[in-house]
Every structure is written in C-alpha cells, then in structure tokens.
N, C-alpha and C positions, 0 to 999 in steps of 0.2 A: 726729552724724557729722561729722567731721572731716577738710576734703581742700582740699589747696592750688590757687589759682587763679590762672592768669595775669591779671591787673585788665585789662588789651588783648588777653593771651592768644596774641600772635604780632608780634614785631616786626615795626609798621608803619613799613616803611623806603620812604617814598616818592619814587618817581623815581630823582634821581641820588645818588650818594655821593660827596661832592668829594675824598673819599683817592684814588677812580678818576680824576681829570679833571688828572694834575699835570702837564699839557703846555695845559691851558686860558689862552688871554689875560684876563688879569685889568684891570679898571680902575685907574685912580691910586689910589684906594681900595681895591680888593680888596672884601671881602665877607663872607658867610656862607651857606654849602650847610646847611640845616638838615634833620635826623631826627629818628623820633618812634620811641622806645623802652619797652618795661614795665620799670617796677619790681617785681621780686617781692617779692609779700606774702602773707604767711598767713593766710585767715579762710574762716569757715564759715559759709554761710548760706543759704537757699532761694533769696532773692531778691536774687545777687549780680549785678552788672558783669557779669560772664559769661554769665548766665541771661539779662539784659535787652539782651542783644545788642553787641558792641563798635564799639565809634565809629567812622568813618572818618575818617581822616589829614584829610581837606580840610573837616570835622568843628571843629575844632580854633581858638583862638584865640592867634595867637603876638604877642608882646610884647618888644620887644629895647630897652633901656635902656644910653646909654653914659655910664658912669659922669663925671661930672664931675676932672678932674684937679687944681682947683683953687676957688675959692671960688663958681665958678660951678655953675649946677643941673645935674642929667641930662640928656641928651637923649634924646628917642624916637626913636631911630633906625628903627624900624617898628612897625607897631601896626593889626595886620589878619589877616585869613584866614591859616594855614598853605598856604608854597607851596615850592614844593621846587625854584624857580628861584631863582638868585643873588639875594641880597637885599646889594645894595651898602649900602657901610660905611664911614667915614675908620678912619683907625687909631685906636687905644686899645683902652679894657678896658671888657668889654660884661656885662647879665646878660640872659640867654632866658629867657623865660616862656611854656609852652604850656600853655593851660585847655581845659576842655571842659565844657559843662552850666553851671547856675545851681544854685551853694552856698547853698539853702534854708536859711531856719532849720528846717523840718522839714516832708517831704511823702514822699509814698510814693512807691518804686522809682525813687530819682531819684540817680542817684550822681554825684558832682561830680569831675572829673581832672582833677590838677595836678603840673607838673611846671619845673624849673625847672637851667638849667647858667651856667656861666662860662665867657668866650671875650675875646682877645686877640687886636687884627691889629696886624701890626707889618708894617714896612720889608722886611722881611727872611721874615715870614709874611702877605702882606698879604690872605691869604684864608684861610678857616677852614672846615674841615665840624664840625661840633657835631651830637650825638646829643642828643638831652634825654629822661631817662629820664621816665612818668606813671604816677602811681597814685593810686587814689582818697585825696581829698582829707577829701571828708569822713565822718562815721561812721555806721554802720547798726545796726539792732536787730532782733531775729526774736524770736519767741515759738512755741513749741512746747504745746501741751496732751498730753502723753503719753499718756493714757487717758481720753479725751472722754467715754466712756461712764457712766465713773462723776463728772464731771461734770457731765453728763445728768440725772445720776440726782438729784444733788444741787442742782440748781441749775437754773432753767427757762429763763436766758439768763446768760450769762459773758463778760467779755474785758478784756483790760490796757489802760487807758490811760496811753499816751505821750503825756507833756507838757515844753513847750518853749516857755520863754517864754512868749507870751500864745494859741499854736498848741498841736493835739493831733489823735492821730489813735488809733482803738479798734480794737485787734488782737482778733480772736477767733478762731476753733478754721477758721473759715473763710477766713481768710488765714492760710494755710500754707503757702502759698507768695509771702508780699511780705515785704517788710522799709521798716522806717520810717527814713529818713536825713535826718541832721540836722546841724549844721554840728560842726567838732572844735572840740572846748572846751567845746559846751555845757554845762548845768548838766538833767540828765533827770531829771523826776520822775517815778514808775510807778508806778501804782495797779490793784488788783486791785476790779474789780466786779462784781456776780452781786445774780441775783435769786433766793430762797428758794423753794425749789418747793414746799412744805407748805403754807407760808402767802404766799406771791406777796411778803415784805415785801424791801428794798431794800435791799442791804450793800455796804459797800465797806473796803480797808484798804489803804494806802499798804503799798508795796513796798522796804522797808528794807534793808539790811546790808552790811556793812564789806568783801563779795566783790565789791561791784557798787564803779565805778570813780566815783571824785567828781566828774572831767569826764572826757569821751570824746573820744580822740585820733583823729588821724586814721589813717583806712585800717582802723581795728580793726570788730570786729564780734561785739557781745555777743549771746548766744543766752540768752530764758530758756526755761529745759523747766517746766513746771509741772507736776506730778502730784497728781491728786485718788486718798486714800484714805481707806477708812473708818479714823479716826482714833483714837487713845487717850487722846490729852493735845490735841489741838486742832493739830495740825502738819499740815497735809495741803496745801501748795505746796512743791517741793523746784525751787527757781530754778539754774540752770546758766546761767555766766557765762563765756562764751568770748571768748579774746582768741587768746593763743599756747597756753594749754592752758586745761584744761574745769577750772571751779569750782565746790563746789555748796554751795550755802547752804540754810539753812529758815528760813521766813518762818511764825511763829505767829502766827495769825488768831484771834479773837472765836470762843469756845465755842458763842456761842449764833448763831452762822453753819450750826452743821453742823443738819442735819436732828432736828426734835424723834422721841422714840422712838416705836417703829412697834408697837402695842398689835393681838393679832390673836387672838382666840376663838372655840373651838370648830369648829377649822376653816375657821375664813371667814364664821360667820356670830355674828352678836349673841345669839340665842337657839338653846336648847336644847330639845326635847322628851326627858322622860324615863318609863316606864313603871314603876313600882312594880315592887321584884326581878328587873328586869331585868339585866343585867352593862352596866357603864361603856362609855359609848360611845367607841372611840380617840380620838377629838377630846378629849378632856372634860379640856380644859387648857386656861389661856390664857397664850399666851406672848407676851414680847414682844424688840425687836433696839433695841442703841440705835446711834450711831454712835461714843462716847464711854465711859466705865465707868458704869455703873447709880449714880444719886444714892441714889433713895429712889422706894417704891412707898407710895401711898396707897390706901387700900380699903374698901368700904363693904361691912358686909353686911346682907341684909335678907330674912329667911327667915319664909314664912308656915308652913312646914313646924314642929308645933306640936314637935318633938323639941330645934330649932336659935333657936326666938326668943330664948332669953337672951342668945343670939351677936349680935344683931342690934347693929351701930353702926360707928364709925369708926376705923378704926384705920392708922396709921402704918409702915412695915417698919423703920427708923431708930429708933424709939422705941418699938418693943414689949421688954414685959419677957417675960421667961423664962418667966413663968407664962401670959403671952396666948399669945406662944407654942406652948408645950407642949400648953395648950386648945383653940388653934385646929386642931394639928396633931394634937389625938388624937379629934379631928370628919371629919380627912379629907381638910386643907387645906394641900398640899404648899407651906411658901415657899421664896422663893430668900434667898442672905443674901446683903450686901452685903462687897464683898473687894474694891473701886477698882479690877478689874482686867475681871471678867464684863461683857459686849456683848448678852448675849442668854441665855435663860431662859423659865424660865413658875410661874404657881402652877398646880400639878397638883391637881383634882379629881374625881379618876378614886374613891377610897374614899369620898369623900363624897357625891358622885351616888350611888353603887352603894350607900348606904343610905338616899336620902331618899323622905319617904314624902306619900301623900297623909291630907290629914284626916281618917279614916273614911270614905276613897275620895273626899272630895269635892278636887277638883286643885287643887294649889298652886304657888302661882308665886314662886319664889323669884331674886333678884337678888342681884349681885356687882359695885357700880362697880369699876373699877382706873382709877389714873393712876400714871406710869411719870415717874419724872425723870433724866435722863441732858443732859451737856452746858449746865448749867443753865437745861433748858426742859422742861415737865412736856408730856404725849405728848396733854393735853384741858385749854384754859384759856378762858376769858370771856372776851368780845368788849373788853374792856380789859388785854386780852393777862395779866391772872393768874390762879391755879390753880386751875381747874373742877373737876367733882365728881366726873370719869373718867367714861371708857367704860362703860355699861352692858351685862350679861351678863346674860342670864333661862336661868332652869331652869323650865321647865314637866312638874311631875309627874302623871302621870294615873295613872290604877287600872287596874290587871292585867282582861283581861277573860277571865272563866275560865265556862263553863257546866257543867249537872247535865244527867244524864236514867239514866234508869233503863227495863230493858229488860223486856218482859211476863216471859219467865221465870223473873226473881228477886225477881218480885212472890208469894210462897207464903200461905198461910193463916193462917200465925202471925208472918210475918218480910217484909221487904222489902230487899234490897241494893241500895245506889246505884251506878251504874256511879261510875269514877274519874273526878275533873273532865277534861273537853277543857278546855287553855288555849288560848285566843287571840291573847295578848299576856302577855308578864311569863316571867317564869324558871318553868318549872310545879316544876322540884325544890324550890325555895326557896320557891312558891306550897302546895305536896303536903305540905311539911312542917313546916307550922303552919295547918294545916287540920281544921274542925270541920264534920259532915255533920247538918244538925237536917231535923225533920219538925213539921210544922205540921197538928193533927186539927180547928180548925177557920178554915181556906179562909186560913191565912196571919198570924192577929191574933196569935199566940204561937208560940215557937217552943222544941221541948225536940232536945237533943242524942242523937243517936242511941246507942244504948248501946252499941254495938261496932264503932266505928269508922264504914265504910260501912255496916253494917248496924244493924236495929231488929227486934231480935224481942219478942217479947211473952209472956210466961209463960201468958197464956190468953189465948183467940182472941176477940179483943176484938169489940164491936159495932160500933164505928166501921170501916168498911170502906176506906174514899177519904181520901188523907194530902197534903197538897204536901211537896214535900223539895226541898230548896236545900242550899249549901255554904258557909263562911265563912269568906275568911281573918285569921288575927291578930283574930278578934273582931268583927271592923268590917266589911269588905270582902266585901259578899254577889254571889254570883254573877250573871252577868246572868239567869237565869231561874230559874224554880223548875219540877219537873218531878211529875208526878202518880203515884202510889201508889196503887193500888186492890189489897186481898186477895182471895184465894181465899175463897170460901165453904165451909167442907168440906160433903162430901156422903158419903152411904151409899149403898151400892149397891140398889136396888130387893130388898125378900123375901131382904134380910139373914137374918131368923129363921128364913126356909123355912117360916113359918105358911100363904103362900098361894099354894095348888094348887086344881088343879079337875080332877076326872076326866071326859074327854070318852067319851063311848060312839063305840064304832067301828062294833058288829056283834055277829051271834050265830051260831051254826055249832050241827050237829048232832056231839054226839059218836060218837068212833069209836073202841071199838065198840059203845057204849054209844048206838044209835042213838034208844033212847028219850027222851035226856035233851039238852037244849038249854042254850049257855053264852054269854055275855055277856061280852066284852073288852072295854078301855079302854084311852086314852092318859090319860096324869096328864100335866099341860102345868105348870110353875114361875111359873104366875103366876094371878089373879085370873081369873074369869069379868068377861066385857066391858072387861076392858081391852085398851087401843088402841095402846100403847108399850110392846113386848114386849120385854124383857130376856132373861129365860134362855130356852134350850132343848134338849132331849135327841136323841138318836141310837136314839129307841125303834121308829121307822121302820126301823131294821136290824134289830131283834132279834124282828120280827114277819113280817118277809118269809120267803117259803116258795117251794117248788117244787113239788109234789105235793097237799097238802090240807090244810086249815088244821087243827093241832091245839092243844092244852093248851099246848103247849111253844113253836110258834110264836104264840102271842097272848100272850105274858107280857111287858111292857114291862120290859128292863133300866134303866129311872129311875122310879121313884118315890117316892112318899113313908113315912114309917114314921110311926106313933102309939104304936109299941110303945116302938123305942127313939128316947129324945132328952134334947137338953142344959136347954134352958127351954122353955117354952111345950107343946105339945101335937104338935109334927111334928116331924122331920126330915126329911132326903132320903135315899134311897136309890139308890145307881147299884151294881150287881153288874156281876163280867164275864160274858159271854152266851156260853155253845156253842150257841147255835139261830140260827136266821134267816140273814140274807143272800145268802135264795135257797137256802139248800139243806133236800135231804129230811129235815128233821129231825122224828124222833118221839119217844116218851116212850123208846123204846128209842136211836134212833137219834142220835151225836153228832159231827159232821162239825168236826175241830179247825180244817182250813184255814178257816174257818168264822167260828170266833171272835173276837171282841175286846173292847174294852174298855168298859164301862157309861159313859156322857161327861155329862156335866152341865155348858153352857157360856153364856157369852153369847155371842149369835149367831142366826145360822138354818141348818135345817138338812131335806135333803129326799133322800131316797136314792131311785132309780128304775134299774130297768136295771143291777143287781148292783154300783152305784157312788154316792157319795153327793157331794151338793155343800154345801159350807159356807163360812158367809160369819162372818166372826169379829166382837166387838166392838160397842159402842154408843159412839152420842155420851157424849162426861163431859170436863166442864172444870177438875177438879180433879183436885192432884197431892198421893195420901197416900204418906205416908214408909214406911207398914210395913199389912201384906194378915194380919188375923187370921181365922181359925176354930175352931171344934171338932170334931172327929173319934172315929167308934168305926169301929177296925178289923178285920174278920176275915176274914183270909185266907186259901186252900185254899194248902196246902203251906205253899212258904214263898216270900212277895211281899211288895211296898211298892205304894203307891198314887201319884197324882203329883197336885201342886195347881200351879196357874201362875197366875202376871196380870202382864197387859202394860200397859201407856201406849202410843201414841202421837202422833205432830201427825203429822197427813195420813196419809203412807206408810211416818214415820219412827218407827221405836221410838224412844221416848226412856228408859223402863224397863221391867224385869222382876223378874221374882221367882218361883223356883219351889221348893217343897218337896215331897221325898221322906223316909218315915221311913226309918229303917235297917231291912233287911229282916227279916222276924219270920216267925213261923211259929204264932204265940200270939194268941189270938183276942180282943180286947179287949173287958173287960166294963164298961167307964167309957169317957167323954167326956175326951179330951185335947185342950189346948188345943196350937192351932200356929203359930205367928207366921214371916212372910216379909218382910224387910226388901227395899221394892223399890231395885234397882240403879238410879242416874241416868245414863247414857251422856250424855246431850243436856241438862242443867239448867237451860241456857236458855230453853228451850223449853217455851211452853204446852202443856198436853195437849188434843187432840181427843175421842180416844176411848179406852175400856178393855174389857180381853177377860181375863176370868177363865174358868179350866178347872177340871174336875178330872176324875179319871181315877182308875175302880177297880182296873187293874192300871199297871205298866209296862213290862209284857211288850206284842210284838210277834206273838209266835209260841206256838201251844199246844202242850200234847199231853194226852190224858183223864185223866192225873192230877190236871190240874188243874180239873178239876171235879165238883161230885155231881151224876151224871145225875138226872134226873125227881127233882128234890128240892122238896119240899113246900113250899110258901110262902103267907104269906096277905099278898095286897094288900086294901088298904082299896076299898072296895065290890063287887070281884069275888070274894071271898072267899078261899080255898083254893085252889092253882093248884100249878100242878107247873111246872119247869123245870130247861134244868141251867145250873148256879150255879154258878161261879169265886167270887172275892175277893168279899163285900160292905162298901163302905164308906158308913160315916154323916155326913152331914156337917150340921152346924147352926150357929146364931146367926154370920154372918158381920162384920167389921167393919173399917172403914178408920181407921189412925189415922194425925192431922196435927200432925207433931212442928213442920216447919217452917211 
C-alpha cells in the first residue's frame, strides 16, 4: 500500500517569522530569523517518520557557515541548538544546515533529517528570515511476508537479512511493523534464510536482481513483499521494490529448499487389514503431494500372497517398460505417469486388494515400499541424506469367517440338508459362490462332497447314522465349525400286518327270547396280549352300548379281526359301519339311524360313557415317512367310499397329513388293493413327535336304513355266528411307512 507522507508532517514554523518584524531594530550586522519546513516526499512504509513520531523544532541541530569571499576559510557563524531568536550575522553569503538524529550506518526505526538553504545579508538586507525545508536523510527497508501461513508451513523459522557493511539486522514476519535504516549510498546486501521443517536442515539464498537499486538514495523507501507458494519450477519469493512506484521481481531459490513430497497411505495409516472377498476398502490407495512436478516414484513389492510372488521386486516409475507396466496394471496396480506438470497423485489399489488372498486361509501379509521424488529430494532417504527404501505399506489378508449348521428337520432318513453358510466376515455373495458343502462319516478324517449342492441323500438308508458337515471355500478355506448330522431311523408302525389281536371276553347274557340258551361277547383289542405300549384302538365301546337289554345286536364289536379275508399272513382287520349301540334300543328288529356311525380303527385311546365318547389321538413317533401305504377290500352298502388319514406332528403342530378316499363305488370288492398316501409337509423343518393314523369304514356323517342290512349274519372269530346290522365293511391289511427322504 502506497500513501504519501509528510517526513515532519506540518510545518514546524517556530516562534517568529522575520517577513512579520519589518519595523524591528536590527544590529550593524543584522542577522537571521530561521524556520523549519518539510520537504515532500513520497514513500511507503510501516515504520515511517510519521509512525515514529515527529521531532520537535528545538529537536533540531542548526549549523550556518559564511562562506569565505576570498582565499580565506568559512566561518561558523553558529553551530548549536535550533532557536528561533535572531542569530546575529556580518554581511555576506551564508549556507544553513538543520539535522536531526544520528545518520547510522544501519539500526532500526531510526530516521536521520536533513535539510539545508542559502541566504545573503547585505547593506541594504542586512537581516534575513530563511525557511529550511527537512527530510529524511537517510534510507529505510521494510519487508512484508504476504502469506506467513504457508511460510509456516514450509519453513520452521524465516526472515531477511539486512546487511550493511560489517552491521545487520533480521527482519522477520514479526517485525511488520519496523523498518531497517541505513545511511544513502549505502551498498545493501539481503539474504533470505529459513530453516526446513521436514528435516530442521538450514538454507539460505542471497536476494539478487536488476529491480533492487545498486545504492540507496536518500529519502527513498524499498518495500520487499515476499510471497511463499506451493511452487512448479522453484519460484516462490515475489520481492516488490518501492520507491516512486511498486516493482516486482522473482527471485529463484534452490529446488531442494521446498519441502521433500508428502507420501500418505491408506488413509493415514501404514497398514491395512484386508478380509478375503471382501470389496476394497475407500482408502486402498496411496497417494502422495509434492510441492514441485513429480520426478520419479520408486517401489518395492513384496507379496506372500502365493497368486502375486513373481511380482515381487523393485521397480522404477521413470524406467518401466510398457510391458511391467501393462503386468503390473493388469494385477490391479493403478500408476500415475509422469507429465513435469502433476503435484499430486496416488498408485490406486483398490482392484488389487479386492482380489488378494490368503494362503489356504492361512494370512498373508503383503508389502508395498513407495518413494516419491519431486524437487530433487526423494519423500524417505538415509541418515546421509540419499535415497531410502520408501515408506512401507502392509496389507494384512485374513480368511473370511463363514460357519455351517444344520437344523433337526432336514436331518430325514435318507438325506440330510445343510442350512446356507452364516458369514461373519468376507463378501458372503462372492464366499456362496465358490462354495463346496462335504460330510465327513468318520468324526472328520475324510471328507466327500455332498451330491447336491447343500444337500446329501443316499440311495439306500445307509448304517452310518451320525455325519459331521462343514463348508469350503475355493477348495481351501474350511468354515470355522463343522456341524452334526444325525438320520432318522425309519420305523413301522406297531401290528403293521394286523396279525396281532386278542379277543378280551366281556360277559355273557341270556338270550331273548331264546331264554334257554346263554352267549358270550368280546372285544377284539389291535394289539398283543400283555402289552404295555398300546398303539391302536377301536370305538367298539359305541357299538355295544344299549339302553333297554343287552342283545345279539348290541354285543357285536364294529372292529375286529377277519381270518377269512386277507392280504398276507393269516388276519386282517375289520371296522363295519354300526346301526346299533350308542345307547339306543336296538334289537335284531330294531334300527335307530340317529344312532349310527362309522366302524374307526385308530391310534389313540378311546372310552365312550354317558352317550359321548372321549378320544385322545396319536402316539409318540420320531420319524418322518414320505408316503402312508396299505391294502384294502372294500364292500360297501349302496354306494360309499371309506376314508384313511395320518398325521405328524411336534407338539401341538401338524406338520403332515395325508388322507385317502377311493372314488365312490357301489361294487363290492373281491381282491386286496393296494393304496398309497403321499404325506403333505406344511412344517419340513420340524421333527416329528407323534403320529395318528385313522381309518374309517364310511365317510358319511348321517344315515338312513338303506344303508344297512338289518340282523345280518356274521361270524367273528371265537364268538362265532352273531347277527348285527352292518353298513360298509372295510378290510384293511399289511400296513407300511415309506422313507423316500
């Protein structure tokens, strides 16, 4: 900034003015009335005259010389204090001299005023008022740092020294407000010095050029501006030289002054953790700033990762060929290229992270030195200041952490399914999709791949019951656990073939009206004599209850067994629908249809009392078959179907059924047909508790007496010959579970 300054800044006219006094008695000499005047002069500076306060008149040292008129010397005609009373004189021709200050060879904020006039007293003017104009004498220097900050940044202490003769005095960022004055004419020498903030080493460079003035006059006032920037060619002082106007020079300094380049990875820090198939972490570059154009990058690599060791060595950015290159950059190793122009950059390994791997899971630790040269000073060099091995970069790879397990319900009797791995670490798409599920039949020593992806069935229900199962990625990379496999054992259901029955005697009654002759009833019960874990049971407790007097009709069990007809072996079952019992008056004549229903053969228990009956369904069973067979003879009255069912479930929950009805017939069958129920899975996952198979000689709800033959003749095995009235009879024999899965 640029602003004119009065050097006194107000004319110091002290006391009288002798142009006012021209009625004064003057001596035989006369004299001189003396004043003190400014010179104007133009300069710029912090620490001007003006700043440092202006002098007072009585301040001042006056000096008046009368010239010699002939071969003799001067005289001093005074030589003392400025005084603003008559300073008597002879006549002649005089020179004034008024000073101020001590004209330093050079000291800070010390401005020297000098000013000087010509004056004559004559006969005829034998007194004189003389002004004497002052201004500074000698010259002054400022320094300006324009943007200290970066500076700062570069440099850990800074400032100019000004030299003068065998004196000097060090401007820095903190005098900016003095100025260095020094006598006019000198000869200035200015040197720029700074300490390096990288490495604390010690620089300096004379302040040269053809804008700066060869001696310095008086009154003038050079200003330097220096500006620190981040540099391209090594230029970063821009000096401004003021006098009467602003000059600006550049002053090139030593390259390897500016800051070695600033190398910064991964973020901020030295190493990396990387997790096998995982995606690139945003950092996964390392870049670097220089303050100058990029020289050359050196780089070391050194991979234990067994895909990238042929990579491993040293390599140059300046002197790679086209083909390292091309190899290094089709691994996944972004360079930058050198153009004398680029400050900043990075080698990007963002595709080559995102494929590196560990050993057969065991972790590898892979390294990347960099050294950066910009400014010709490499960014890591030995403690004899040449070029080090760079900055070390570690990638640390570990193994994705994925586990197995596998849930009771898709453990079946011939097959087993592995749940889908849980990942815990790693990309699970990229882990899912190079993934191998094996099973291991003894406790882990061998391992065979499952034959269907997650799952392993078995073509026949093998012995080996208890499996371990794990998962494997890419071959190598086993899950952290291995999870257990145990099959189903398939089972049958108890008295499948219906060979074992037992007929329990109930009682004997008097016939009526045949009171001579005495008869013997029975229940036929679905399973063994003395057994303790009862499976099936009938609803023959309905079809014997009466209300009036026990006859023929009400003692005939609607379940039991036949010897006549059957599929293998020696028995079958028999369940008929029943028009007798359930409490009402039934006789050989009498047939009450409200009455009727359906002959049941179930697992379960079952107890009718008080015209109502209670039933409890199902037995324990820990196996799950895929499909419910039997065989069947059916003969129906009119025209009916029969109904077969079986259930699963855990606890409370169905988890399957299956129920068969034939299409309705009216035709009485004289063969065993085979009927197969493929059960439904609602809940797959889910172990079975229990199972409840039914069957049912009609699947009507409602009668009416066509559908029965009243008092129709029948022979049960030990009670012989018995009459009842008989709906549908159906036969059922050799039962069987089959375990597809």
């Amino acid at each position: 900034m640029k602003r004119t300054l009065d050097i006194l800044y107000l004319w110091v006219t002290l006391l009288l003015v002798a142009a006012c006094q021209g009625d004064e008695e003057w001596s035989a000499d006369g004299g001189f009335l003396v004043s003190l005047g400014d010179k104007q002069a133009e300069v710029s500076s912090r620490a001007t005259p003006a700043e440092i306060g202006k002098p007072l008149a009585e301040n001042f040292h006056l000096n008046i010389i009368k010239h010699s008129t002939g071969t003799g010397s001067d005289i001093t005609a005074y030589n003392g204090a400025y005084t603003s009373n008559l300073i008597s004189a002879s006549y002649g021709t005089y020179t004034l001299t008024a000073t101020y200050g001590n004209n330093d060879v050079l000291a800070w904020d010390s401005p020297y005023y000098e000013g000087t006039a010509e004056a004559e007293l004559t006969s005829e003017a034998p007194k004189a008022s003389v002004s004497i104009p002052c201004t500074v004498a000698n010259s002054l220097l400022s320094v300006r740092f324009t943007n200290p900050e970066l500076f700062e940044q570069f440099y850990s202490s800074y400032y100019v020294k000004v030299k003068v003769e065998n004196l000097s005095v060090n401007i820095t960022h903190a005098d900016a407000d003095r100025s260095a004055y020094f006598q006019a004419g000198s000869t200035v020498t200015l040197t720029f010095h700074a300490t390096l903030t990288d490495n604390g080493r010690e620089v300096s460079t004379v302040i040269e050029s053809d804008s700066l003035p060869e001696t310095y006059a008086a009154g003038t006032h050079t200003i330097l501006s220096l500006t620190a920037a981040t540099p391209t060619s090594g230029t970063i002082l821009t000096i401004d030289k003021v006098e009467i106007e602003d000059v600006t020079v550049s002053e090139t300094i030593p390259l390897e002054w500016l800051p070695k380049p600033k190398v910064t990875g991964f973020g901020g820090s030295n190493a990396l953790n990387y997790t096998e198939t995982d995606d690139a972490p945003d950092n996964a570059a390392i870049g670097y700033t220089t303050s100058s154009a990029l020289q050359d990058i050196a780089f070391t690599l050194s991979f234990e990762d067994e895909q990238y060791t042929s990579y491993n060595g040293s390599y140059t950015l300046s002197t790679l060929t086209d083909d390292e290159r091309t190899a290094l950059e089709g691994i996944g190793i972004e360079l930058p290229t050198i153009d004398g122009s680029t400050t900043s950059g990075e080698i990007g390994l963002d595709t080559l992270i995102a494929n590196l791997q560990t050993n057969a899971g065991t972790t590898t630790v892979n390294s990347i030195k960099v050294n950066v040269k910009a400014n010709n000073r490499w960014s890591n060099t030995n403690d004899d200041g040449t070029q080090g091995d760079g900055e070390e970069y570690t990638i640390t790879v570990v193994k994705p952490e994925f586990s197995v397990s596998i849930q009771e319900g898709n453990m079946w009797s011939k097959e087993f399914t592995i749940d889908e791995i849980t990942v815990s670490t790693g990309n699970a798409e990229t882990i899912k999709s190079n993934l191998v599920y094996q099973y291991s039949s003894d406790g882990g020593s061998t391992w065979t791949d499952c034959n269907d992806s997650q799952r392993q069935a078995f073509d026949e229900h093998p012995s080996q019951k208890s499996y371990k199962v794990r998962a494997v990625y890419r071959g190598l990379i086993v899950s952290n656990n291995t999870a257990d496999a145990t099959l189903e054992t398939p089972a049958q259901l108890p008295n499948s073939d219906m060979e074992d029955w037992q007929a329990s005697k109930l009682g004997t009654y008097t016939g009526i009206p045949d009171f001579w002759n005495k008869y013997t009833y029975y229940d036929f019960l679905p399973y063994s004599s003395g057994e303790t874990d009862i499976w099936w049971t009938t609803n023959n407790e309905r079809s014997r209850d009466y209300s009036v007097s026990r006859v023929k009709v009400t003692s005939s069990p609607c379940v039991s067994y036949s010897e006549s007809y059957k599929h293998e072996g020696s028995r079958s079952a028999l369940l008929y629908t029943s028009g007798h019992g359930g409490g009402y008056a039934s006789t050989s004549a009498v047939l009450y249809t409200d009455g009727a229903f359906a002959g049941s053969l179930f697992i379960g228990t079952y107890s009718w009392s008080g015209s109502s009956e209670t039933i409890t369904t199902g037995h324990s069973f820990t196996v799950r078959p895929t499909t419910f067979n039997f065989w069947y003879l059916y003969q129906p009255k009119g025209t009916d179907q029969f109904k077969a069912y079986i259930e699963l479930k855990n606890g409370d929950d169905i988890i399957a059924t299956g129920t068969f009805i034939p299409a309705s017939t009216s035709t009485a069958g004289t063969s065993f047909q085979e009927a197969s129920v493929e059960l439904e899975y609602t809940q797959s996952d889910k172990k079975a508790t229990s199972v409840y198979v039914q069957f049912l000689s009609t699947t009507k709800t409602s009668f009416s007496s066509s559908d029965f033959d009243k008092n129709k003749s029948i022979t049960f095995p030990v009670m012989g010959s018995w009459n009842a009235h008989i709906g549908s009879m159906l036969y059922i024999d050799d039962l069987s579970l089959d375990f597809t899965k």
